[in-house]
C-alpha positions in Angstrom: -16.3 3.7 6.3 -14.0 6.3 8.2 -15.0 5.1 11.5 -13.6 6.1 15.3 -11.1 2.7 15.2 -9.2 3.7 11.8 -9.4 7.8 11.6 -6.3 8.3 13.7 -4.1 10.9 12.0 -2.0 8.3 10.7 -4.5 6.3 8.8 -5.8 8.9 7.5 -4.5 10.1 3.9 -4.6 13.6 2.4 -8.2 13.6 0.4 -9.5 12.9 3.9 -10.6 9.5 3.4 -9.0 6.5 5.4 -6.2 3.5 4.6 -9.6 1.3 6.0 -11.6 2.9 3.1 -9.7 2.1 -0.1 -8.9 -1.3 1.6 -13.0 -2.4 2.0 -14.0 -0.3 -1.3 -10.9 -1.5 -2.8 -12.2 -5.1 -2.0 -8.2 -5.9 -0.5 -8.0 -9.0 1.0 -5.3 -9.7 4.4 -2.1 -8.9 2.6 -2.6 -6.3 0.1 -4.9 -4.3 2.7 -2.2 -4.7 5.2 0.4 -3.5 2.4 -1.9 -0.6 1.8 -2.3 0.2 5.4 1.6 0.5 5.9 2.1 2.3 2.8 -0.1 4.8 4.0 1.1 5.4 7.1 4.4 4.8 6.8 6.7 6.9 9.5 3.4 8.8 10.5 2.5 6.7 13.6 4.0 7.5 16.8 6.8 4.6 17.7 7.0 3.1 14.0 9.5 4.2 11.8 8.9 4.5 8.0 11.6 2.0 8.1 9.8 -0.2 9.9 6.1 0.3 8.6 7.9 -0.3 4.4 9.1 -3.3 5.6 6.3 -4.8 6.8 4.2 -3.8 3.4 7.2 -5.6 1.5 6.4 -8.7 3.6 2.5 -8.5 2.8 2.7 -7.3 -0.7 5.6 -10.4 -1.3 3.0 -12.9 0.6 -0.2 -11.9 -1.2 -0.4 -15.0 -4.3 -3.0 -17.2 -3.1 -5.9 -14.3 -2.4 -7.0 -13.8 -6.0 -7.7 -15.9 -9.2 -6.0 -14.6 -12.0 -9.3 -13.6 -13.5 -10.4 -12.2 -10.4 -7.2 -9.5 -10.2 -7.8 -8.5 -13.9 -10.9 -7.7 -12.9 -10.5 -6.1 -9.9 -7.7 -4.0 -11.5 -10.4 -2.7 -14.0 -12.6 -2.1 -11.8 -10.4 -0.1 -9.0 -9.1 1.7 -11.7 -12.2 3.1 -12.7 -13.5 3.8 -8.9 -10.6 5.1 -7.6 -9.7 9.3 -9.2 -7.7 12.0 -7.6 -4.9 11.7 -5.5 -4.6 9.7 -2.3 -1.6 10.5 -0.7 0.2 13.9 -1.0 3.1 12.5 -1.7 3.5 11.7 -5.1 5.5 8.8 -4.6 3.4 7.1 -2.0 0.3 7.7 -4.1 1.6 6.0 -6.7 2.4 2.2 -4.7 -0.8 2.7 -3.0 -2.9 2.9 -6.7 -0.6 -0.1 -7.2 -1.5 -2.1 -4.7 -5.8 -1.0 -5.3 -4.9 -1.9 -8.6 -3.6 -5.6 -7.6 -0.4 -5.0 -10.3 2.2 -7.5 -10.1 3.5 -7.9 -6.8 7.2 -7.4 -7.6 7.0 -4.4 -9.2 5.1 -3.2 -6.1 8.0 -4.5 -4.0 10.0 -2.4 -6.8 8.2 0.4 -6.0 8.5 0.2 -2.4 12.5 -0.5 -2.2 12.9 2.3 -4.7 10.5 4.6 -2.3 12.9 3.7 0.3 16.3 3.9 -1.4 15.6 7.4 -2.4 14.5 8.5 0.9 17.4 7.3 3.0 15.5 4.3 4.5 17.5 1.1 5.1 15.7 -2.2 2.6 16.1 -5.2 4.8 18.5 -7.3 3.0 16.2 -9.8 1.7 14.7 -7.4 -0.1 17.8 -5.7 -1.9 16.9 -8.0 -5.0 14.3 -5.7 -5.4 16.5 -3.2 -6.4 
């Protein structure tokens, strides 16, 4: 799906696919995609701070109940798990919210995930988020 719109540099992630990729293959609806997308890129496109980008994944990923069925996250979670091998991100961190979020797990540990991602990288958690903690 890498196309000319989403293979900038910063949507692309370190196996050489694209944030776009996972999210269509994925099957991510609005929020989780968008989650995914500024996971991904995070601090890596020009005039967005990491700061920034984690933020706005904490408001999609915190926003995302309605999308799925319970039945239909199980088995999406399944099924992503079995599509998706090998690393995504080089970071070890990153990769690990990102299969999160592919694998539609439970929204507040992925906002876990993130503000922990962010704590131990310096990056300032919004205060509504600092529950998250």
């Amino acid at each position: 799906m890498s196309d000319g719109v989403h293979a900038q540099s910063y949507y692309m992630l370190a196996n050489g696919k694209s944030a776009s990729d996972y999210i269509f293959e994925g099957k991510l609806k609005f929020s989780m995609g968008n989650a995914f997308k500024y996971v991904s890129r995070a601090g890596r496109k020009e005039n967005n701070t990491a700061e920034s980008d984690l933020n706005k994944a904490l408001v999609y990923v915190l926003s995302s109940d309605k999308e799925f069925s319970f039945i239909d996250r199980i088995k999406l979670h399944i099924r992503n798990s079995l599509l998706f091998h090998g690393d995504i991100s080089d970071d070890k961190d990153v990769d690990h919210i990102l299969r999160a979020i592919i694998k539609f797990e439970d929204k507040e540990n992925i906002a876990r995930m993130i503000v922990r991602y962010m704590k131990s990288r310096g990056i300032n958690v919004k205060p509504e988020y600092k529950r998250y903690e």
